[in-house]
C-alpha positions as semicolon CSV with decimal commas, in nm:
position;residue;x (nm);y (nm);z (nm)
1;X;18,420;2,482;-1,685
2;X;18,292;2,454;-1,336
3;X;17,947;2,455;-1,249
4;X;17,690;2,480;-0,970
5;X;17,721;2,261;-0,784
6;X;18,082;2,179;-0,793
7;X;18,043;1,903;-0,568
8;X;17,716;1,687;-0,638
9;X;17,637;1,311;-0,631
10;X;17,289;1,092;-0,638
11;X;17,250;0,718;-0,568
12;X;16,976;0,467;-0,580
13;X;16,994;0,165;-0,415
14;X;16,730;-0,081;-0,451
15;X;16,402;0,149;-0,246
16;X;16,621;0,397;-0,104
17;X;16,771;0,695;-0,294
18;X;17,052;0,955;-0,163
19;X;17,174;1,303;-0,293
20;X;17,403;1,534;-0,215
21;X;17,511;1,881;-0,310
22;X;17,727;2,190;-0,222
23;X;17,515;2,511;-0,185
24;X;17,557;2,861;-0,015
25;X;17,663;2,883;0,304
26;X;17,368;3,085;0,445
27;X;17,040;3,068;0,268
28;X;16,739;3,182;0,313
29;X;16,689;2,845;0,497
30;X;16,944;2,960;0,743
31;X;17,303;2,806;0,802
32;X;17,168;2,452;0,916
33;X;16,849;2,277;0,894
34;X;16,734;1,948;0,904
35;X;16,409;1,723;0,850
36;X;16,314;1,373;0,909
37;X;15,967;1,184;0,881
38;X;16,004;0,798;0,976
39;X;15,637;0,646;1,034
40;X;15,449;0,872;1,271
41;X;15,769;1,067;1,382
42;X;15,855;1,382;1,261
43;X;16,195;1,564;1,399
44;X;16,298;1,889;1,253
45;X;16,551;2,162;1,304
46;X;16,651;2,462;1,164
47;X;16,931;2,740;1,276
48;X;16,866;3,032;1,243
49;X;16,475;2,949;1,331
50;X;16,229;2,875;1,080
51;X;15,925;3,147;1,086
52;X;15,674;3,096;1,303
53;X;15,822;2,839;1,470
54;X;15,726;2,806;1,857
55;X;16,006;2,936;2,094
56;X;15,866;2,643;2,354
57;X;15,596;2,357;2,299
58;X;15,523;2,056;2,546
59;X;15,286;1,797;2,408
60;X;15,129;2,055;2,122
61;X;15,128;2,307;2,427
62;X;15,299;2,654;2,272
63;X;15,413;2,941;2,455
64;X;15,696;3,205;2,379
65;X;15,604;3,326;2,016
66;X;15,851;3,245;1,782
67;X;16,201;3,367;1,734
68;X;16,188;3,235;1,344
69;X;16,364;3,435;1,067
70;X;16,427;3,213;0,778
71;X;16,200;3,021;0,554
72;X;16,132;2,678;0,493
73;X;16,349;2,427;0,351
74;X;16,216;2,312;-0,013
75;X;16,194;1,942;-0,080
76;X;16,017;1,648;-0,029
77;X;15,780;1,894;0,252
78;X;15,507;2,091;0,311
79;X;15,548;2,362;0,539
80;X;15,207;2,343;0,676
81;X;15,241;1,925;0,696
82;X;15,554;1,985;0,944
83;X;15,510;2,308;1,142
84;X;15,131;2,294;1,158
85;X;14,996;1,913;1,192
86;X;15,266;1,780;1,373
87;X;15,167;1,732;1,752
88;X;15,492;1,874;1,899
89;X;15,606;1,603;2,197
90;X;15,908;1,876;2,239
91;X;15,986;2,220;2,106
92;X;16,280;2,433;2,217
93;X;16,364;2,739;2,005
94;X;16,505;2,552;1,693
95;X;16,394;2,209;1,753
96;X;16,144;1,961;1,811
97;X;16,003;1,604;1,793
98;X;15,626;1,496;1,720
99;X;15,408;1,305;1,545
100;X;15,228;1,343;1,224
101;X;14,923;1,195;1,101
102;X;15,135;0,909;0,866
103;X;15,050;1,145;0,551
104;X;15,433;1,184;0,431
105;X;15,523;0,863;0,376
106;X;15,736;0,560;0,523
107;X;16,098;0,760;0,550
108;X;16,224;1,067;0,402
109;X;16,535;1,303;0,491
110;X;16,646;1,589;0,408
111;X;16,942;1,860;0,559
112;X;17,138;2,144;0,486
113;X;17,473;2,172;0,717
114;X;17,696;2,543;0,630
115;X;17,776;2,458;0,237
116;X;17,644;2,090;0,241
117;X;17,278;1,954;0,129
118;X;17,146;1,630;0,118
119;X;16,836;1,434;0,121
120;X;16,741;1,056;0,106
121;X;16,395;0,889;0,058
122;X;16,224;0,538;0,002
123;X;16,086;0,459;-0,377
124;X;16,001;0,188;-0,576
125;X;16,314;-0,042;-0,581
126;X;16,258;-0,057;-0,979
127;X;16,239;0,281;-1,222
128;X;16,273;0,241;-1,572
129;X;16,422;-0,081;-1,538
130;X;16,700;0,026;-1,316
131;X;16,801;-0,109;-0,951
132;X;17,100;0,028;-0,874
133;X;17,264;0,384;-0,973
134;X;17,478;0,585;-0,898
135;X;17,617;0,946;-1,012
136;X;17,899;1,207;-0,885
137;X;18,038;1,527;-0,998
138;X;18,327;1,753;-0,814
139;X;18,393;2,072;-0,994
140;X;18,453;1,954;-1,361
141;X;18,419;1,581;-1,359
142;X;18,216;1,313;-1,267
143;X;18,119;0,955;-1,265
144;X;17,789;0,779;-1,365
145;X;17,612;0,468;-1,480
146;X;17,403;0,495;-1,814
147;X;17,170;0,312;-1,973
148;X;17,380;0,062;-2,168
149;X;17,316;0,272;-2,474
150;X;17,619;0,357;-2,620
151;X;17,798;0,030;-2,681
152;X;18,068;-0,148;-2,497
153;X;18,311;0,021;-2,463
154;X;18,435;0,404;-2,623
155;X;18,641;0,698;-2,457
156;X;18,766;1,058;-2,632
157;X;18,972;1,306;-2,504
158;X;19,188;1,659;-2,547
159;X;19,513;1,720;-2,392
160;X;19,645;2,069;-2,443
161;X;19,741;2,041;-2,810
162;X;19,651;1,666;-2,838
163;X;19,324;1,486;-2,915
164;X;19,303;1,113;-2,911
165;X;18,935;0,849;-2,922
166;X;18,936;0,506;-2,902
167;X;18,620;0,268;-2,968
168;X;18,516;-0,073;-3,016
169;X;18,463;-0,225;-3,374
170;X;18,402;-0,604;-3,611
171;X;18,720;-0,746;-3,584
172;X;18,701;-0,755;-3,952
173;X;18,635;-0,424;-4,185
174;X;18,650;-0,476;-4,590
175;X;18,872;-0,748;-4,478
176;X;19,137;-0,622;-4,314
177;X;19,186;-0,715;-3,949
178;X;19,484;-0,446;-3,841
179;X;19,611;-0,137;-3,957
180;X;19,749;0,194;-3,853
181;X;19,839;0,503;-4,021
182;X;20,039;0,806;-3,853
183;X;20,246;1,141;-3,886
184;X;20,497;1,282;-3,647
185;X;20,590;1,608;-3,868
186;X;20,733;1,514;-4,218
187;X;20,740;1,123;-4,124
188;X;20,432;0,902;-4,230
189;X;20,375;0,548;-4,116
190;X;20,207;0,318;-4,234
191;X;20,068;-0,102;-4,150
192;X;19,795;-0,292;-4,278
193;X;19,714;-0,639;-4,236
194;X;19,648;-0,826;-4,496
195;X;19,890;-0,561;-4,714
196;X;19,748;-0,224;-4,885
197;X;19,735;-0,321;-5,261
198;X;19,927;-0,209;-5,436
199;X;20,272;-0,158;-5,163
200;X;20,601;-0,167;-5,232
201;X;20,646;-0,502;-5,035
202;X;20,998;-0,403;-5,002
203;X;21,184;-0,049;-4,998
204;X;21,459;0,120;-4,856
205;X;21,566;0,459;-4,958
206;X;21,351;0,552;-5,212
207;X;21,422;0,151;-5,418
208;X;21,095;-0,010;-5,413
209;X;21,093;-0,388;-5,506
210;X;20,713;-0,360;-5,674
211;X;20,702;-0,003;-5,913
212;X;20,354;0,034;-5,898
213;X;20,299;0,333;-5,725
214;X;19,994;0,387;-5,479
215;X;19,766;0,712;-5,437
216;X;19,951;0,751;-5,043
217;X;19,703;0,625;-4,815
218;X;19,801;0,793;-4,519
219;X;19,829;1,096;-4,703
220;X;19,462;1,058;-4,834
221;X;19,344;0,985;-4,466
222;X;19,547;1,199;-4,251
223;X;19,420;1,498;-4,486
């Protein structure tokens, strides 16, 4: 089924990690928004306002009030961090550039654009063992890297009326190296290599060159 989000993806390269989502048009943090800390700057916009936001500010000088209606973006933020400690260089209704007191770290992003949110921040460039990852998903299928877990190589699936697997095994099982049993409606097939003891070795039409009969195989494992 589809699920929320039906478009989603997350990457980690090295110290920097990336993620991004679908989410509703207009939240309560407004249509667009957008925050960025990189060493002492901070620039951040939102649309419509954030509360309490200063209609005008020149070098941490406010004036106006505050035409602000929505609420703060949740993240990687405090509220009080951004709108309160930064010293405002600029400040025009929905935007503005400072600088903050180097208390958020070296980078971090984060933004929201109509159905569209994403975010991206510096970490440790080693988690668990892990340097690189990456994951997607668009409405009902996606794409990842795991942890190497689950063996080399296996798959499943289900098409309308038709299931199929397929997996990796010892090249040799109670000493048999190939074999394949099937049924397409009142056919069954059979192949084994070395032979299923005891086979017919030859038969056509019912004649069988050996007469010792078997219990049927495929019949026994196609049950």
């Amino acid at each position: 089924p589809f699920s929320d989000p039906l478009i989603g993806g997350e990457v980690k390269e090295l110290c920097i990690r990336t993620s991004v989502s679908t989410t509703d048009i207009m939240g309560k943090d407004g249509l667009c928004n957008e925050i960025q800390v990189c060493l002492c700057i901070t620039e951040q916009c939102q649309l419509p306002p954030v509360k309490d936001a200063p209609a005008l500010a020149c070098f941490n000088v406010k004036c106006g009030g505050s035409f602000g209606s929505t609420e703060f973006p949740h993240g990687f933020f405090e509220e009080s961090k951004i709108m309160k400690d930064t010293f405002w260089i600029n400040y025009c209704l929905c935007s503005g550039c400072g600088i903050n007191k180097m208390d958020q770290g070296l980078f971090s992003a984060q933004s929201k654009e109509l159905c569209c949110r994403g975010s991206s921040n510096i970490e440790p460039p080693v988690i668990d063992g892990i340097f690189c990852s990456s994951v997607n998903y668009c409405l009902c299928s996606g794409c990842g890297i795991n942890k190497m877990d689950q063996g080399l190589f296996s798959a499943q699936s289900k098409e309308l009326c038709c299931r199929g697997s397929s997996n990796i095994e010892p090249p040799v099982i109670d000493g048999i190296f190939c074999s394949s049993v099937g049924t397409e409606c009142c056919i069954y097939s059979e192949c084994q290599m070395p032979p299923h003891k005891p086979n017919p070795t030859i038969a056509l039409c019912t004649w069988r060159m050996n007469k010792e009969k078997a219990s049927g195989p495929a019949q026994v494992e196609m049950k």
